[in-house]
C-alpha positions in Angstrom: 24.5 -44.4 -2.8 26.9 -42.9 -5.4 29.2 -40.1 -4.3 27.1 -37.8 -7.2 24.0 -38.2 -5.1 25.8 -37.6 -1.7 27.0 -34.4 -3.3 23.8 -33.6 -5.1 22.0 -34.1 -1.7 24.5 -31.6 0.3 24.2 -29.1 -2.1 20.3 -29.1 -1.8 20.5 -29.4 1.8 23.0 -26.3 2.0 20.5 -24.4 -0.2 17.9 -25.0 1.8 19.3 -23.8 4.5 20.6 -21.2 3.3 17.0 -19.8 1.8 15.5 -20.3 5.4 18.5 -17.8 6.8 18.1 -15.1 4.1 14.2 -15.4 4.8 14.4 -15.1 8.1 16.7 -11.7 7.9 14.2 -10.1 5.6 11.4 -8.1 6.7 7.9 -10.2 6.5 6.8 -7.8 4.2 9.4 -8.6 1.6 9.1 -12.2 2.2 7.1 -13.7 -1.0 3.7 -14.6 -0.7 3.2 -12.5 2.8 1.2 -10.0 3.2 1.9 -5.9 3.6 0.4 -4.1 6.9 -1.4 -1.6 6.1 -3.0 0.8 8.5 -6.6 2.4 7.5 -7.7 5.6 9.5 -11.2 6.1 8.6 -14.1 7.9 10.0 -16.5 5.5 11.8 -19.3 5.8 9.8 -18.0 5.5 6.4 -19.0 2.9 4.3 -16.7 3.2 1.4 -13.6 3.3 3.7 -14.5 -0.1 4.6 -14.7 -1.8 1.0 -11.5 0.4 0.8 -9.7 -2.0 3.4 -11.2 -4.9 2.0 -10.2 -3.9 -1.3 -6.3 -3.8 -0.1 -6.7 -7.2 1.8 -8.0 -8.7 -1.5 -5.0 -7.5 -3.3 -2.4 -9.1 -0.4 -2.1 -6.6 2.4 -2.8 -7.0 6.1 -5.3 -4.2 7.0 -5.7 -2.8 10.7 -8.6 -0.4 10.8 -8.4 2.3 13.0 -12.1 4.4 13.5 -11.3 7.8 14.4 -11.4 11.2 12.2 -8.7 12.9 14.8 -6.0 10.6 13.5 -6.6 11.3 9.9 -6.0 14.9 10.7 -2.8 13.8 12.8 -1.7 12.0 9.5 -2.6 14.9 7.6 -0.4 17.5 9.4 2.5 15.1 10.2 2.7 14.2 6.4 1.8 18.0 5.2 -1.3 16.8 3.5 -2.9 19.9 1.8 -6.5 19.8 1.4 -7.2 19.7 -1.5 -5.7 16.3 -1.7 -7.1 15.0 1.5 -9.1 11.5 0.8 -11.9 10.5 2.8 -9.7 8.3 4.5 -5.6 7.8 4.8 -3.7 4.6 4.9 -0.3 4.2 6.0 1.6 1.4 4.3 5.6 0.8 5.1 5.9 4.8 6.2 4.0 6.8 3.0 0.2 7.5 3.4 -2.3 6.7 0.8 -5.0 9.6 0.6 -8.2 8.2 -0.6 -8.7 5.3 -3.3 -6.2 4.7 -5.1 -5.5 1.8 -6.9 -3.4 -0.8 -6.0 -0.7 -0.9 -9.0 0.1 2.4 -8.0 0.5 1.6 -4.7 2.7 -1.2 -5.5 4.7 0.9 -8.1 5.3 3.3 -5.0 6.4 0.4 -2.6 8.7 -1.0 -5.5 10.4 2.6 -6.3 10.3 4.0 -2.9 11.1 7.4 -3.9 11.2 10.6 -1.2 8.0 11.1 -1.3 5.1 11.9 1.5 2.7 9.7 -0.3 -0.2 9.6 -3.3 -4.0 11.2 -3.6 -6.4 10.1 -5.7 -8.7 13.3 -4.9 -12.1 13.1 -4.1 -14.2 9.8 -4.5 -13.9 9.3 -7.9 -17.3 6.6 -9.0 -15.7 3.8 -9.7 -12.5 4.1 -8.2 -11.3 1.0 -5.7 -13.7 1.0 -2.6 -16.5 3.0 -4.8 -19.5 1.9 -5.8 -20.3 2.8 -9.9 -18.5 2.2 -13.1 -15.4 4.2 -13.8 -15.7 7.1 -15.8 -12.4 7.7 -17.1 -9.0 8.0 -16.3 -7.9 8.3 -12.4 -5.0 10.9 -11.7 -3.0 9.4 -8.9 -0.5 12.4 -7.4 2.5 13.1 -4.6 1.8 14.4 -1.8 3.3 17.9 -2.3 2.0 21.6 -1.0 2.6 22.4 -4.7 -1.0 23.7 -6.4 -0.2 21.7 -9.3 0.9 18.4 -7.6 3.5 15.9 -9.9 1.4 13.6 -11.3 2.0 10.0 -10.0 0.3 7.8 -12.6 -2.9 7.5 -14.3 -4.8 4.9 -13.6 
């Protein structure tokens, strides 16, 4: 073999190994191609909570469902969710909570960001909206979680 393809050979070898080490430090959700966990509290009888979940595992998160309507109202009080942006349901996803259906680039814009933030709410259960059966009628306000009566507007989806 030439001494160029020794080196060439090392170098890639070192790479390699090098990749595998700053993989392995980094959390699995960062890793590319793995997916998020997400956790969905739901009540037990709700079907659009489900197609919620599968709508998240579709778009590359992990989902663990958990049935019961007296966590939601923990999450609600230990993230200060004010009712009037309470979803049906509330999914925790790398320590913000996700009232209700919002979409997915949204949720991805908060987990790229990561600003100070509780959370999002898309209020109510919009037709349409991800996990909803219907056709979307126009524009989805996605806002912070924030006691404010006029909440910051997150993004409109």
């Amino acid at each position: 073999m030439s001494r160029r393809l020794v080196v060439a050979v090392a170098v890639v070898a070192c790479l390699a190994c090098l990749g595998g080490l700053i993989s392995g430090l980094l959390p699995a959700s960062a890793r590319a191609g793995e997916a998020r966990p997400a956790t969905l509290y739901k009540d037990p009888q709700c079907g659009c909570c489900t197609e919620y979940g599968r709508y998240l595992e579709a778009n590359g998160f992990t989902v663990t469902v958990v049935d019961s309507t007296a966590e939601i109202d923990a999450l609600h009080a230990r993230y200060r969710v004010p009712a009037h942006l309470e979803g049906c349901h509330s999914t925790v996803i790398d320590g913000y909570v996700i009232e209700g259906h919002v979409p997915v680039a949204a949720i991805n814009r908060l987990l790229a960001e990561k600003p100070s933030i509780p959370g999002l709410s898309l209020p109510g259960m919009p037709e349409g909206s991800p996990g909803m059966s219907g056709h979307k009628q126009g524009a989805f306000p996605i806002f912070v979680i924030s006691d404010e009566v006029e909440p910051p507007l997150f993004a409109i989806e």
